[in-house]
HTML snippet that shows the backbone in 3Dmol.js (N, CA, C, O; Angstrom):
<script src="https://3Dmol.org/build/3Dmol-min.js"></script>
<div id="view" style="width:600px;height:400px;position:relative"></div>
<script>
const pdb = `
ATOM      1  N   UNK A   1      13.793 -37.523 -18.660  1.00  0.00           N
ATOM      2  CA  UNK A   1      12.819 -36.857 -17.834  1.00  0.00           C
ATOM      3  C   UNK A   1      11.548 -36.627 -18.639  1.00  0.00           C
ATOM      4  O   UNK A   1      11.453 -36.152 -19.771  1.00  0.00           O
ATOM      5  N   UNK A   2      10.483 -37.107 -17.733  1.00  0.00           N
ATOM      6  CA  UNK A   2       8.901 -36.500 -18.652  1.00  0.00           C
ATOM      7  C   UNK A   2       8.538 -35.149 -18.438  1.00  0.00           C
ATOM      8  O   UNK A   2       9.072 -34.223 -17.828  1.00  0.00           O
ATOM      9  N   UNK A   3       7.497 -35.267 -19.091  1.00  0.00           N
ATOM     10  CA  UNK A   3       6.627 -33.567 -18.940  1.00  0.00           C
ATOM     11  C   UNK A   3       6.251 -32.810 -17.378  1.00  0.00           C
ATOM     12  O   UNK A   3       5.150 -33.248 -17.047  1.00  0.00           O
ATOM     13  N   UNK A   4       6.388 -32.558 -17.104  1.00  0.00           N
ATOM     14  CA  UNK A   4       5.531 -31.862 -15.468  1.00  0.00           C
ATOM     15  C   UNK A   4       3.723 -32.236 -16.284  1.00  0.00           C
ATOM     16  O   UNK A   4       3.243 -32.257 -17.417  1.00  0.00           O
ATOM     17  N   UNK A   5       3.280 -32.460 -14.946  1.00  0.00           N
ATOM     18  CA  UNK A   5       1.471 -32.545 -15.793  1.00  0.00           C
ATOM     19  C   UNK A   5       1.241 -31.116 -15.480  1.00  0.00           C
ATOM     20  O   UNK A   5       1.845 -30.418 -14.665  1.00  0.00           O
ATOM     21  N   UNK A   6       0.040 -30.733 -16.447  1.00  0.00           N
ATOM     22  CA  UNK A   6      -0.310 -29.358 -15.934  1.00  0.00           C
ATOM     23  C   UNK A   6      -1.528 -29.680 -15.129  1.00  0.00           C
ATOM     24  O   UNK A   6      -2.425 -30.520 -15.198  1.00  0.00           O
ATOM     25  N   UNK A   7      -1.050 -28.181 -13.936  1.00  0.00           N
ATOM     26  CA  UNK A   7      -1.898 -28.021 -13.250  1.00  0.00           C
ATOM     27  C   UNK A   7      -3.020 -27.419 -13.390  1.00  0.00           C
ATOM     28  O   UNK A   7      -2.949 -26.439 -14.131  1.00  0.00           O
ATOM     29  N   UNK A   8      -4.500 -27.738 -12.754  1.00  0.00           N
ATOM     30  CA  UNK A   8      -5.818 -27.041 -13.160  1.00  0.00           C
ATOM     31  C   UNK A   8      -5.754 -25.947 -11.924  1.00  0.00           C
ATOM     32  O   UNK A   8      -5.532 -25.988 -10.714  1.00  0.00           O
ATOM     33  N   UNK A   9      -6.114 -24.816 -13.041  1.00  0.00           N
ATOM     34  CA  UNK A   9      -5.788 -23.523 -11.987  1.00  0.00           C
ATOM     35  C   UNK A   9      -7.072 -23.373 -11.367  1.00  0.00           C
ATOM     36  O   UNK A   9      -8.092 -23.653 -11.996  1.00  0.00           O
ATOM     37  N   UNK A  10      -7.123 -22.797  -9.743  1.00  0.00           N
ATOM     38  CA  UNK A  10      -8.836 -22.570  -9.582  1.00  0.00           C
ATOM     39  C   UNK A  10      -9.321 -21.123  -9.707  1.00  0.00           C
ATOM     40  O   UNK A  10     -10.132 -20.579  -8.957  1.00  0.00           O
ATOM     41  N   UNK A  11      -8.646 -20.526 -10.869  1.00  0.00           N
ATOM     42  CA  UNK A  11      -9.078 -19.076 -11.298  1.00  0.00           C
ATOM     43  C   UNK A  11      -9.500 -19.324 -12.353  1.00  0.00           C
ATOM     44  O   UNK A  11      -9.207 -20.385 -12.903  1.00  0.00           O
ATOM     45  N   UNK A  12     -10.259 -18.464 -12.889  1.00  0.00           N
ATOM     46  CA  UNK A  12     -11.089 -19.082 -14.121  1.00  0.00           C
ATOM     47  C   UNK A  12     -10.233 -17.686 -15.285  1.00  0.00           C
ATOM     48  O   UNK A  12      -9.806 -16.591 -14.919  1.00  0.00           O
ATOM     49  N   UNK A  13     -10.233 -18.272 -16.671  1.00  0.00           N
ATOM     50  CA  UNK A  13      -9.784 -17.594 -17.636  1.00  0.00           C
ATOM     51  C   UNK A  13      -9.756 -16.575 -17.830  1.00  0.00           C
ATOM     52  O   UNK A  13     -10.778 -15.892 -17.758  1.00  0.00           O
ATOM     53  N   UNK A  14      -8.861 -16.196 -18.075  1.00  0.00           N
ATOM     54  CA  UNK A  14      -9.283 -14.317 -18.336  1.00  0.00           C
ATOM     55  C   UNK A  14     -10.366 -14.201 -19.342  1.00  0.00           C
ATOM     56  O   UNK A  14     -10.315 -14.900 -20.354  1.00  0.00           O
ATOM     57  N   UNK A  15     -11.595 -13.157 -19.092  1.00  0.00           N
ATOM     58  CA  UNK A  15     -12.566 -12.933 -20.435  1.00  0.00           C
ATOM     59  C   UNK A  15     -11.633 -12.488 -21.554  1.00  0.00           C
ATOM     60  O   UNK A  15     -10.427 -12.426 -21.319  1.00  0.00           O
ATOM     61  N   UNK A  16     -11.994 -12.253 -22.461  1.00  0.00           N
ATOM     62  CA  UNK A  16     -10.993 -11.795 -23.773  1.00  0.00           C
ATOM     63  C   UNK A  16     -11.483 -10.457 -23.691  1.00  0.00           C
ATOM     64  O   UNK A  16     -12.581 -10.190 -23.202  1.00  0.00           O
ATOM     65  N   UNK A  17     -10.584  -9.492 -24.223  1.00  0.00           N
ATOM     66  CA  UNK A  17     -10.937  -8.049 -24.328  1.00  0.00           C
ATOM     67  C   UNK A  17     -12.157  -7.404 -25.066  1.00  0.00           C
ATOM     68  O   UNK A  17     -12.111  -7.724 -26.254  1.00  0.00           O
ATOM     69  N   UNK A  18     -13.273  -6.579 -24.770  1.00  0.00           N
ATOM     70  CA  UNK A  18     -14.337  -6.463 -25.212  1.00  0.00           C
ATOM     71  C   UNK A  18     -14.474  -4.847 -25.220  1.00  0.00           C
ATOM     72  O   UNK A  18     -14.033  -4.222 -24.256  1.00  0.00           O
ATOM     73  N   UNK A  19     -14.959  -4.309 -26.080  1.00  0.00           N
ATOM     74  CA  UNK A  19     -15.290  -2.778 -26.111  1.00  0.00           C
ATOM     75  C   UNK A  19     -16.164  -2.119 -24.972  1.00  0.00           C
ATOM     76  O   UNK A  19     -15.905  -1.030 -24.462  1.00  0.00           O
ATOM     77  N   UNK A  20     -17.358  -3.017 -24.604  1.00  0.00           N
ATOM     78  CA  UNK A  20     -18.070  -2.926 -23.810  1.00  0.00           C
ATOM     79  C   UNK A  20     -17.203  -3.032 -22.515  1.00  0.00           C
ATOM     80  O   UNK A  20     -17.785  -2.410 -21.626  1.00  0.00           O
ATOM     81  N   UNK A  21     -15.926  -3.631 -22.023  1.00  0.00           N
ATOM     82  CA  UNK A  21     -15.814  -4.001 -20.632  1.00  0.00           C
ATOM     83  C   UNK A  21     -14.533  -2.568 -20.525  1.00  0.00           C
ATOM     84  O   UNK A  21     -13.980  -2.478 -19.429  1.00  0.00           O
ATOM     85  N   UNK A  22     -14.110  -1.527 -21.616  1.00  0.00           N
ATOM     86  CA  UNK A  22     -13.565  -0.692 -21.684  1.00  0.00           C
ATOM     87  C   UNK A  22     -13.554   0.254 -20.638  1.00  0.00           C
ATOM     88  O   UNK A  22     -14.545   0.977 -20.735  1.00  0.00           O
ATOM     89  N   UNK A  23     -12.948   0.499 -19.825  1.00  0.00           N
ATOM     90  CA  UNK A  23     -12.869   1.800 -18.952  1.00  0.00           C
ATOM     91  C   UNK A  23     -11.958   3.170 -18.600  1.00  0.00           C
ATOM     92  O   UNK A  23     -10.811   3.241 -18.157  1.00  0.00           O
ATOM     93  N   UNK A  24     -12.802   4.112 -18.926  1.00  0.00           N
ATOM     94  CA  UNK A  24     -11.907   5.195 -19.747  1.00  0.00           C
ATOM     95  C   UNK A  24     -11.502   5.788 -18.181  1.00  0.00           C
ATOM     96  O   UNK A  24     -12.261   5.908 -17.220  1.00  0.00           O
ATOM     97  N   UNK A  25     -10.014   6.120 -18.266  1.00  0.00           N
ATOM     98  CA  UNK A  25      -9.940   6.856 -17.010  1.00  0.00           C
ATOM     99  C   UNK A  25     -10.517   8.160 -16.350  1.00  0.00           C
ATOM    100  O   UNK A  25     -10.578   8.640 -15.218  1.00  0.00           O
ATOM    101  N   UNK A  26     -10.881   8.469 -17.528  1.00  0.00           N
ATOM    102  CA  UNK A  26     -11.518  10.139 -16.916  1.00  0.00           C
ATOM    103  C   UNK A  26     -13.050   9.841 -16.958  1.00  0.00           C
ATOM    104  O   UNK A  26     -13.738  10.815 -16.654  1.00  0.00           O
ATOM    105  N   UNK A  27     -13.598   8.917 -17.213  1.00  0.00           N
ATOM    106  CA  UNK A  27     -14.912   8.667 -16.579  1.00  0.00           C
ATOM    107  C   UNK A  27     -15.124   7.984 -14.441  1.00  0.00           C
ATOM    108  O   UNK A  27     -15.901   7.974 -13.486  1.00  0.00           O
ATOM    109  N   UNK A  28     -13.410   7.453 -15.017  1.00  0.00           N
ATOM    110  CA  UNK A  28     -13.443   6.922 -13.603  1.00  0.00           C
ATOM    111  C   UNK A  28     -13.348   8.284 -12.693  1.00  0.00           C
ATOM    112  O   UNK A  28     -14.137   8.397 -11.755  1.00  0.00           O
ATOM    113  N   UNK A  29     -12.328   9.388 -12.976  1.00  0.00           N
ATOM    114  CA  UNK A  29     -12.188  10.312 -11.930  1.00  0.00           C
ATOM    115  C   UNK A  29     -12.981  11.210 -11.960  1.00  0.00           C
ATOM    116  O   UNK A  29     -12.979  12.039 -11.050  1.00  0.00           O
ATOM    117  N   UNK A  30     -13.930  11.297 -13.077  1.00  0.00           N
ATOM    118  CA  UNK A  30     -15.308  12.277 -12.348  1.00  0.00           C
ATOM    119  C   UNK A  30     -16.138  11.311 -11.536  1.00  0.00           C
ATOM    120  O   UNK A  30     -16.445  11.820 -10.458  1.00  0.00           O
ATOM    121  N   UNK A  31     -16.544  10.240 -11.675  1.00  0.00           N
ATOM    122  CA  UNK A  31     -16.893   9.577 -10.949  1.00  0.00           C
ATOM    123  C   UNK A  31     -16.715   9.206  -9.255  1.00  0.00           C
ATOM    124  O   UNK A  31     -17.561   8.953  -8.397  1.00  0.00           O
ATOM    125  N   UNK A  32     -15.343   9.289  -9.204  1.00  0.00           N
ATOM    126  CA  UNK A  32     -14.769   8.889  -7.555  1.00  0.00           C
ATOM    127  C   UNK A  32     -14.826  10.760  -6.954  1.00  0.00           C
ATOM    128  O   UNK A  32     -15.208  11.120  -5.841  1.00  0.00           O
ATOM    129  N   UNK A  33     -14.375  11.581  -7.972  1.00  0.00           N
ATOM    130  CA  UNK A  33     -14.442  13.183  -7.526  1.00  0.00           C
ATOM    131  C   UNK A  33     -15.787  13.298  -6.445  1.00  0.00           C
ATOM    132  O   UNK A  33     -16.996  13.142  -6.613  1.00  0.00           O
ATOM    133  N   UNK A  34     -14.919  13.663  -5.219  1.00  0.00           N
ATOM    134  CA  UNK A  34     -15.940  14.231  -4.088  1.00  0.00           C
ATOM    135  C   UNK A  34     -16.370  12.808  -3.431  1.00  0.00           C
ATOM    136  O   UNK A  34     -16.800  12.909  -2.282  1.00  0.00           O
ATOM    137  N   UNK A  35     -16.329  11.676  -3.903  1.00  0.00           N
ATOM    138  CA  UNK A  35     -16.474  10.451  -3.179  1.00  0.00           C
ATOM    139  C   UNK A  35     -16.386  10.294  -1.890  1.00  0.00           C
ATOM    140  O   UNK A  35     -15.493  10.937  -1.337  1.00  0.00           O
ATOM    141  N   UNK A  36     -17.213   9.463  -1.089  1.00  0.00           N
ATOM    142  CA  UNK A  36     -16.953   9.589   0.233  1.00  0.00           C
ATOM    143  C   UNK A  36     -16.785   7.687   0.374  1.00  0.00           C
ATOM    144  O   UNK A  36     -17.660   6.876   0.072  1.00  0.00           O
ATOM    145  N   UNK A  37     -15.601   7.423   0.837  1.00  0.00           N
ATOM    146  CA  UNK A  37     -15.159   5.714   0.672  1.00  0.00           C
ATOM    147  C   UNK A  37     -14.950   5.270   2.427  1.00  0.00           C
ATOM    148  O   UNK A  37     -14.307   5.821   3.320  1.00  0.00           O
ATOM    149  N   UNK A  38     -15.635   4.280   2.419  1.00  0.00           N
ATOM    150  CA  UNK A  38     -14.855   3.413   3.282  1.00  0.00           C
ATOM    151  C   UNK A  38     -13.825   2.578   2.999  1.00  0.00           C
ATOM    152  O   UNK A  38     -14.020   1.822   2.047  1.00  0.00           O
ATOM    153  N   UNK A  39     -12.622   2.490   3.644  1.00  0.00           N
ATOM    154  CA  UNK A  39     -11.248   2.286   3.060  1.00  0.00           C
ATOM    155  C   UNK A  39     -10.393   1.721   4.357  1.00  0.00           C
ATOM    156  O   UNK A  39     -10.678   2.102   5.493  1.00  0.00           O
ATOM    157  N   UNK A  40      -9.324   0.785   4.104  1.00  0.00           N
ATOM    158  CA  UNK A  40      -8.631   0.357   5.329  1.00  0.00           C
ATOM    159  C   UNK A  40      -8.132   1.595   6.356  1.00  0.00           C
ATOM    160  O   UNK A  40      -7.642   1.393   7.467  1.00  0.00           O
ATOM    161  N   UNK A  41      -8.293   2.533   5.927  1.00  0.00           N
ATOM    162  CA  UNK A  41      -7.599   3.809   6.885  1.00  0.00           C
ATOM    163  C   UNK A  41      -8.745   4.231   7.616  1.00  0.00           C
ATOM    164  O   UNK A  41      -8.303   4.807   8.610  1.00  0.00           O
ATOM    165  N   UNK A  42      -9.941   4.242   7.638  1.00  0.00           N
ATOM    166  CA  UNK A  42     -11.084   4.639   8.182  1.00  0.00           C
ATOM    167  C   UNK A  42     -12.730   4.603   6.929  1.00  0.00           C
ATOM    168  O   UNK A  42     -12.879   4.182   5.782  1.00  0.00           O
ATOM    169  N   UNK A  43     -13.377   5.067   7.617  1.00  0.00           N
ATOM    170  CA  UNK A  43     -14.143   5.184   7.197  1.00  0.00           C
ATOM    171  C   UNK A  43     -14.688   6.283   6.858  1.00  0.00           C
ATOM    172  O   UNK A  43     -14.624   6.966   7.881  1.00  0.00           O
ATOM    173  N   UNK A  44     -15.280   6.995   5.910  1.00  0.00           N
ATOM    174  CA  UNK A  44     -15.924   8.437   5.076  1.00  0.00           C
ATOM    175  C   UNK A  44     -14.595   8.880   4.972  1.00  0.00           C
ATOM    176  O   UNK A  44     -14.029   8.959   6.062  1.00  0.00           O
ATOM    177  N   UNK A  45     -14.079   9.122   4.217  1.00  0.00           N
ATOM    178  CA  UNK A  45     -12.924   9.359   3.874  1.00  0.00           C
ATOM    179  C   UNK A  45     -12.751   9.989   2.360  1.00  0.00           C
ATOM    180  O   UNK A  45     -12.902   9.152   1.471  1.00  0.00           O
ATOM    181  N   UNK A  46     -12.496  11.159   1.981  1.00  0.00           N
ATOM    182  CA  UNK A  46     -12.882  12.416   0.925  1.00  0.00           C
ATOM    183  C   UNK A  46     -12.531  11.879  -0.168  1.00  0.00           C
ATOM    184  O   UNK A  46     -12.210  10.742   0.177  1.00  0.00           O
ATOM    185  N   UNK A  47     -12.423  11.937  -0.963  1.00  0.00           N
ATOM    186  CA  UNK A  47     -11.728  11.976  -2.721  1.00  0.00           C
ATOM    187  C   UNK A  47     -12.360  13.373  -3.070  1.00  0.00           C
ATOM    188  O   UNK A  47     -13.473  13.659  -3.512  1.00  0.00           O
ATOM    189  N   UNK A  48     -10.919  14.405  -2.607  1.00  0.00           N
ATOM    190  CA  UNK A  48     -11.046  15.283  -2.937  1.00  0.00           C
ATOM    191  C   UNK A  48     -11.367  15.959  -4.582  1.00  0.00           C
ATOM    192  O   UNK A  48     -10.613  15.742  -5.531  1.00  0.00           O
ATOM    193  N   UNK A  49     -12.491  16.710  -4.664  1.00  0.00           N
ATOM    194  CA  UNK A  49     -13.025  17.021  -5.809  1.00  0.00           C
ATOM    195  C   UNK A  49     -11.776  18.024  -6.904  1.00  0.00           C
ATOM    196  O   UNK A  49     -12.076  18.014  -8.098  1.00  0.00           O
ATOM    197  N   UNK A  50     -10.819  18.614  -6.626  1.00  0.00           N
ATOM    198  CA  UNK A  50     -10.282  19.410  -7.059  1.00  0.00           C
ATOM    199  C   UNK A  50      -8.965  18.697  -7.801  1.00  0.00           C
ATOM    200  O   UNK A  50      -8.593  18.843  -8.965  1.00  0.00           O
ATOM    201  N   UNK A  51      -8.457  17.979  -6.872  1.00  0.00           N
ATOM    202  CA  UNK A  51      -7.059  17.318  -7.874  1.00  0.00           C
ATOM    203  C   UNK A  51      -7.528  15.592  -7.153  1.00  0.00           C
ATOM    204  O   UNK A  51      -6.634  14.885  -6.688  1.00  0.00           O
ATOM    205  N   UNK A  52      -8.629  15.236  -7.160  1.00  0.00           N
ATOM    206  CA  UNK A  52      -8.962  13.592  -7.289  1.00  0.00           C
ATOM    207  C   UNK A  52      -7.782  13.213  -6.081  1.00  0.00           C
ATOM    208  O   UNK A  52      -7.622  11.995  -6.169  1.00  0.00           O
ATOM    209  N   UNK A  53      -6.976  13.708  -5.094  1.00  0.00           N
ATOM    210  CA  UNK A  53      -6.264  12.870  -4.235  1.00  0.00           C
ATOM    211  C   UNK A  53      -7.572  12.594  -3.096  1.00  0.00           C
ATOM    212  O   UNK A  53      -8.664  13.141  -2.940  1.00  0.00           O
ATOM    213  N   UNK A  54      -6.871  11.472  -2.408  1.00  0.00           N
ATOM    214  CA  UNK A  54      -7.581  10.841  -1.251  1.00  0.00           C
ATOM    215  C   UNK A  54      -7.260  11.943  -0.088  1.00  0.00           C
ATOM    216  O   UNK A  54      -6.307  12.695  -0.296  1.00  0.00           O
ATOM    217  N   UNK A  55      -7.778  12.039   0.757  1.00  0.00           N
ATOM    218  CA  UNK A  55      -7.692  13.397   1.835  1.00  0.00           C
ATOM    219  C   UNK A  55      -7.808  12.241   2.805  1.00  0.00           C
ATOM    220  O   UNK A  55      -8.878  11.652   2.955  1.00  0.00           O
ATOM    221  N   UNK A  56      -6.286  11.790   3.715  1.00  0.00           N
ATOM    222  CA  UNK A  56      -5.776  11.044   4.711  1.00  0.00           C
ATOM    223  C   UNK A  56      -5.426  11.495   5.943  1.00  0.00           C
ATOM    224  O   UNK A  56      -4.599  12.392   6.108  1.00  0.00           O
ATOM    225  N   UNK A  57      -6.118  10.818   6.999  1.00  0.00           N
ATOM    226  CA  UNK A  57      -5.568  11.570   8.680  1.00  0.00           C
ATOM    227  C   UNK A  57      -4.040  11.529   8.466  1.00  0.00           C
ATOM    228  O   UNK A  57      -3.478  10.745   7.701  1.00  0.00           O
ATOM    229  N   UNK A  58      -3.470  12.405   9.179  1.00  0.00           N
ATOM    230  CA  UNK A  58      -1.842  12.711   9.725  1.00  0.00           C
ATOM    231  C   UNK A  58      -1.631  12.088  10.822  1.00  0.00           C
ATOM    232  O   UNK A  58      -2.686  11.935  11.438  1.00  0.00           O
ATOM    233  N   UNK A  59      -0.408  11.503  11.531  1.00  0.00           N
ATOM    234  CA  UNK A  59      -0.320  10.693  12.398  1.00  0.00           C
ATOM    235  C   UNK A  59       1.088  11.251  12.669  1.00  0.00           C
ATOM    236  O   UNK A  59       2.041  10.856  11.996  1.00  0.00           O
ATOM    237  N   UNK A  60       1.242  12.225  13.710  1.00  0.00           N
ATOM    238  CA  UNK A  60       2.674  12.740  14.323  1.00  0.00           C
ATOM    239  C   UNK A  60       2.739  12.310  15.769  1.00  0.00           C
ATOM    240  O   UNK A  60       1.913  12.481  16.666  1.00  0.00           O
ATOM    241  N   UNK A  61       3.987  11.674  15.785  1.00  0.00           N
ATOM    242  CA  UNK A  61       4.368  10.683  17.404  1.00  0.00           C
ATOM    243  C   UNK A  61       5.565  11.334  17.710  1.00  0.00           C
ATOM    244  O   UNK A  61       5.992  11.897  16.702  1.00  0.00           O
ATOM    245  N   UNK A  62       6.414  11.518  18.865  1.00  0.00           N
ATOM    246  CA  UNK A  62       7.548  11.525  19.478  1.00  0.00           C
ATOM    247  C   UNK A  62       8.186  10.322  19.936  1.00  0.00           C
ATOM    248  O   UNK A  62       7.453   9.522  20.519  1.00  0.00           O
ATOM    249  N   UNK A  63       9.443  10.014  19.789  1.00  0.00           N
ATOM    250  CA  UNK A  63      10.081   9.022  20.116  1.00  0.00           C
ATOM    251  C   UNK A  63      11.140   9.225  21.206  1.00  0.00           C
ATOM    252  O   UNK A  63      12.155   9.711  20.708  1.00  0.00           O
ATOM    253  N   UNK A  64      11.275   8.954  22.917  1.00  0.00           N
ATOM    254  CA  UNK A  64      12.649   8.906  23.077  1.00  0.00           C
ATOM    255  C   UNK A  64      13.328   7.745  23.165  1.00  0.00           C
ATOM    256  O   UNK A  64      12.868   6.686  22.739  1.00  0.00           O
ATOM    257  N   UNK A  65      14.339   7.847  23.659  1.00  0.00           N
ATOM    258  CA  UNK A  65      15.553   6.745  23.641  1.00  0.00           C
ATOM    259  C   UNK A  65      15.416   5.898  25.245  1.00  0.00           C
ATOM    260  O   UNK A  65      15.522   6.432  26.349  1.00  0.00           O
ATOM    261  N   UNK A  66      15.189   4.641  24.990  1.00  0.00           N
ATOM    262  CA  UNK A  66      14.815   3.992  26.224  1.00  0.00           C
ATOM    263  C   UNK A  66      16.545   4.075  26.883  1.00  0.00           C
ATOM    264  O   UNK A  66      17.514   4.383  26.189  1.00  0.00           O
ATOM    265  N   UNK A  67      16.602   3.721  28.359  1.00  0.00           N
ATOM    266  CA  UNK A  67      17.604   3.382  29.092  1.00  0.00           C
ATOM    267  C   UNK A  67      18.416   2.805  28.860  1.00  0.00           C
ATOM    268  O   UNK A  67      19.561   3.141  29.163  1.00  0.00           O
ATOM    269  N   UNK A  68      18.071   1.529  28.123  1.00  0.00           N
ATOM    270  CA  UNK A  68      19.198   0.575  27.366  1.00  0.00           C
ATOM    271  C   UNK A  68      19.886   0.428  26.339  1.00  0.00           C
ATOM    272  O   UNK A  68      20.820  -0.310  26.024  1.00  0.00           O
ATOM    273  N   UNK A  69      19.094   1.524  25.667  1.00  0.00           N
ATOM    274  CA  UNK A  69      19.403   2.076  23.835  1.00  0.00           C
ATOM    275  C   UNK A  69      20.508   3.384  24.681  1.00  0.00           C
ATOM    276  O   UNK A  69      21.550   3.510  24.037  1.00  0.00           O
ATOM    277  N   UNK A  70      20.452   4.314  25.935  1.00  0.00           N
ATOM    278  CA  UNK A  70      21.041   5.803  25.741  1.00  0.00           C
ATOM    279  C   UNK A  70      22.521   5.109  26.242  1.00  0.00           C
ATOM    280  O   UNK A  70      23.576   5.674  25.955  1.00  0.00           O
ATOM    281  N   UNK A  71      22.501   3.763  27.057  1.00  0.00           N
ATOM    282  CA  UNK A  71      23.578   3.286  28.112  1.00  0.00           C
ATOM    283  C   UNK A  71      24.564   3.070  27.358  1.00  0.00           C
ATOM    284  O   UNK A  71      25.739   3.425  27.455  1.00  0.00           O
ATOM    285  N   UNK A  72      23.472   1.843  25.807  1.00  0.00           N
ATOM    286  CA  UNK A  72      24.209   1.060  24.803  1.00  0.00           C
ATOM    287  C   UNK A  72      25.543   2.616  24.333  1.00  0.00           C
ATOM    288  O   UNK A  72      26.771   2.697  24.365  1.00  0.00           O
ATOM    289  N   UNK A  73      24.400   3.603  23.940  1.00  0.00           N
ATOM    290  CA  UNK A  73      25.338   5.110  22.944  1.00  0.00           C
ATOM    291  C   UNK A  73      26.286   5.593  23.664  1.00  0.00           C
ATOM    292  O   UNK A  73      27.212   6.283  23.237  1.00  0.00           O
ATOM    293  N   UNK A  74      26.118   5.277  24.733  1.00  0.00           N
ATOM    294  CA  UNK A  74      27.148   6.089  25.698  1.00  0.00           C
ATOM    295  C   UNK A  74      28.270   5.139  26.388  1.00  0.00           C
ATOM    296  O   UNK A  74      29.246   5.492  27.049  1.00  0.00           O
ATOM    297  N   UNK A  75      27.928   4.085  26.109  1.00  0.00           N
ATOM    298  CA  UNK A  75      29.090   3.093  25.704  1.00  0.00           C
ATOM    299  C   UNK A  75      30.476   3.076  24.671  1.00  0.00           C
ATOM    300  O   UNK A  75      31.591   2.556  24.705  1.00  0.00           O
ATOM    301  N   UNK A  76      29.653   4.031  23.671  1.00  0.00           N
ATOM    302  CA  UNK A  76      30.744   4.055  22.079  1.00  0.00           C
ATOM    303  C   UNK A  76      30.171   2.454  21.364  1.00  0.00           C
ATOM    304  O   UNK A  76      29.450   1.478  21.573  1.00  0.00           O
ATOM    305  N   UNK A  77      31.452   3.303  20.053  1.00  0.00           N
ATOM    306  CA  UNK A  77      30.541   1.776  19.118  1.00  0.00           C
ATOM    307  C   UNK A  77      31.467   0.695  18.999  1.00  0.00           C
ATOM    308  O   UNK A  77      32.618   0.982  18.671  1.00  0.00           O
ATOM    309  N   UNK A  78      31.132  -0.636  19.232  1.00  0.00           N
ATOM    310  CA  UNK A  78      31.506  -1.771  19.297  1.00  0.00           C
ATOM    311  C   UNK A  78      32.767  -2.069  18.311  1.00  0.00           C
ATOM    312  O   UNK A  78      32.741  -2.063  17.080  1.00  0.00           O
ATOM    313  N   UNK A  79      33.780  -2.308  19.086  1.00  0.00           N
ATOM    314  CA  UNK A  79      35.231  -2.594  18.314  1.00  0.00           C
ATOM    315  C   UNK A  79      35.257  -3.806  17.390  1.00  0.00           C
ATOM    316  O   UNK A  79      35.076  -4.831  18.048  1.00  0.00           O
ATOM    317  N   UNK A  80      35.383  -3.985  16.385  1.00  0.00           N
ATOM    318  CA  UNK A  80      35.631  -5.053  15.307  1.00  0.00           C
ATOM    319  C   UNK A  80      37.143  -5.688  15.882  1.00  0.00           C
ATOM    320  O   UNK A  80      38.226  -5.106  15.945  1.00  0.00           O
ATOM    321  N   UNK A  81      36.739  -7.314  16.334  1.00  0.00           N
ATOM    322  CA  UNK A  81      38.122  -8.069  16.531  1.00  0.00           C
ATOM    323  C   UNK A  81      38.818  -8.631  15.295  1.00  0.00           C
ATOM    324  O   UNK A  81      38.139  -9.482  14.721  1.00  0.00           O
ATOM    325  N   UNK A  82      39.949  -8.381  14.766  1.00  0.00           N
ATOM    326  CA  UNK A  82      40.607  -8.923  13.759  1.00  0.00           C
ATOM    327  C   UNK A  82      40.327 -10.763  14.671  1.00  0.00           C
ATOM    328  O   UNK A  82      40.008 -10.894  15.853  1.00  0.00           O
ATOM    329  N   UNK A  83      40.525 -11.700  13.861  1.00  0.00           N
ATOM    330  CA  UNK A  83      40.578 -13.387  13.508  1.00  0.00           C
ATOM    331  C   UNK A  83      42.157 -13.184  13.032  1.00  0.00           C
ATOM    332  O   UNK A  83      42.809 -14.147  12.627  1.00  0.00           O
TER     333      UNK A  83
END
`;
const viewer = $3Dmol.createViewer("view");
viewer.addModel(pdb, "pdb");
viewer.setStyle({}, {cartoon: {color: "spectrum"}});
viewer.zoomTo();
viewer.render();
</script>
């Protein structure tokens, strides 16, 4: 068996690590602190200033049990046939 050829990737090289491209985390979170982001969940959306979490809508639903799901329960549960 031969070599596999290598493939040319279409991402380009990683830069090599540089002092300058350094990013300190606590420059990042005073930075985003109090932020107002557009984000897949909506738009203006807080980065709360006090503990840096994202401040997200709540989403509370009720569920009942359709007709065919309460018939299925009130059926009992399905007997296993021995083979």
């Amino acid at each position: 068996m031969g070599r596999r050829p290598q493939l040319a990737s279409p991402f380009p090289a990683p830069a090599p690590p540089s002092s300058r491209l350094h990013v300190k985390p606590g420059d990042v979170s005073k930075a985003l602190s109090g932020a107002r982001l557009d984000t897949i969940y909506g738009p203006g959306l807080t980065m709360r200033a006090a503990d840096n979490q994202l401040v997200l809508p709540n989403f509370v639903g009720r569920v009942n049990a359709s007709e065919a799901a309460s018939s299925r329960a009130a059926a009992g549960p399905a007997r296993r046939q021995r083979r």
